[in-house]
C-alpha positions in Angstrom: 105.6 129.9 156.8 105.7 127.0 154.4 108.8 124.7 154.7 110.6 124.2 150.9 110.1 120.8 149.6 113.0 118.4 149.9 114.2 117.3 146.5 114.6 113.8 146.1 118.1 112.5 146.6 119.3 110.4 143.4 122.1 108.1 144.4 123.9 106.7 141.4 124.5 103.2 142.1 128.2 102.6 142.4 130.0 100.6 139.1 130.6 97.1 139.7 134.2 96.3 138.8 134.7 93.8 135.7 135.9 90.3 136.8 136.4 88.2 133.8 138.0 85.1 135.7 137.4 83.6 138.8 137.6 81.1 141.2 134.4 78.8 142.5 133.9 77.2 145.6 131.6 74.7 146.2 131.2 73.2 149.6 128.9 70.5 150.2 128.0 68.7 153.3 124.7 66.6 154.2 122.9 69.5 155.2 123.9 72.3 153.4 125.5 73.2 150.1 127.4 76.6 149.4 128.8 78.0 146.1 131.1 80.8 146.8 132.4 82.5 143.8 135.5 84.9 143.9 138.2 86.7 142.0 141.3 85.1 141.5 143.2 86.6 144.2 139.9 85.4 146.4 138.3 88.0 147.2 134.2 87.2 147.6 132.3 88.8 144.7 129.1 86.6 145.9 128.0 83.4 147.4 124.8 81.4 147.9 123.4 78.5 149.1 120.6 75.8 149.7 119.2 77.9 152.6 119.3 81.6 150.6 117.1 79.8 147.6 114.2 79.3 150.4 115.0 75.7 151.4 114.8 74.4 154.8 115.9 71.3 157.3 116.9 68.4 155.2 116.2 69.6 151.9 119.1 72.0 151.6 121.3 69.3 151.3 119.4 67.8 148.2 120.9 68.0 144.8 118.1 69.9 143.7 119.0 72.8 146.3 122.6 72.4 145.6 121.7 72.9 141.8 119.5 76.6 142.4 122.1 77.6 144.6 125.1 77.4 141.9 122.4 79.0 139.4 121.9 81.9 141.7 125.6 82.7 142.4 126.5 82.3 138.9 124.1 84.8 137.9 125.1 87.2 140.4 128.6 86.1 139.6 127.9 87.6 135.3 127.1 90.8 136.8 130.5 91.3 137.6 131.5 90.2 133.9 132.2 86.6 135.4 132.9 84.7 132.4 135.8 81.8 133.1 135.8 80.0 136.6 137.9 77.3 138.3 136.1 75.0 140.5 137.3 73.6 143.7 134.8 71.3 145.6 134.6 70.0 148.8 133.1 67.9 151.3 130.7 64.8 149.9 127.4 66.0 149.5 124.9 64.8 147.1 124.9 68.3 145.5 128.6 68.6 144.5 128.1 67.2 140.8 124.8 68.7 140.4 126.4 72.3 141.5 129.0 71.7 139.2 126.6 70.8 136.3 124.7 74.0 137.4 127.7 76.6 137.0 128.0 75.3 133.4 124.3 75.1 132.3 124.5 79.1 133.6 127.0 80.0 131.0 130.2 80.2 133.2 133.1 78.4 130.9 134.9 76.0 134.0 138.1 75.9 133.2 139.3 73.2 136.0 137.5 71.6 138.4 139.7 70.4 141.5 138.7 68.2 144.8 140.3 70.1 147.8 138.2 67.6 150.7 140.1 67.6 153.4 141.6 64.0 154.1 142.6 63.0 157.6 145.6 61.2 158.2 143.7 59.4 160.7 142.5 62.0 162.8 139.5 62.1 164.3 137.2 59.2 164.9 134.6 59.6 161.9 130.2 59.9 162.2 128.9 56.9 163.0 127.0 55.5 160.3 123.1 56.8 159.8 120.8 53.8 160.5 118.1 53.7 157.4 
């Protein structure tokens, strides 16, 4: 006896809720750069980095990476109806500006942009200084 054929199972995808407004986090280090983008009670809607846009070793932390990753979470970031962001950026990367720059050129409207590096009251004895 023949088996009946299975009928293909049709999910509908699940609707993604509208986020007009938003928070964006950019944190940049020598290595690395990450743009986090959330809603403005800070939940994650989406994040990328140097690393997630193919970029390896020493060239994630290049302006250039720093500059696809903001593009990339910013357009993830309109799929949500993302339209307004507040920036907060931290560390001191060469990518922070460029990232910034990068939110805008997207089409994201940022509203503030605020530096939230954390400052040591003299804590910790700093990196010593690369030899070039």
């Amino acid at each position: 006896m023949r088996r009946p054929a299975r009928q293909a199972v049709t999910r509908r995808g699940k609707a993604r809720r509208q986020v007009p407004s938003g928070k964006a986090f950019i944190k940049s280090s020598f290595n690395n750069t990450i743009v986090t983008i959330t809603d403005p009670s800070g939940n994650t809607l989406c994040w990328a980095s140097g690393g997630t846009n193919d970029f390896s070793g020493s060239r994630k932390g290049t302006p250039f990476a720093a500059q696809l990753a903001a593009q990339s979470a910013a357009r993830r970031a309109q799929e949500y109806g993302m339209q307004r962001v507040d920036v907060f950026v931290k560390g001191s990367g060469s990518g922070r500006e460029t990232a910034v720059r990068a939110l805008q050129a997207a089409g994201l409207e940022v509203r503030h942009v605020k530096d939230v590096s954390p400052q040591p009251h003299n804590g910790c004895r700093p990196k010593k200084r690369p030899r070039v």
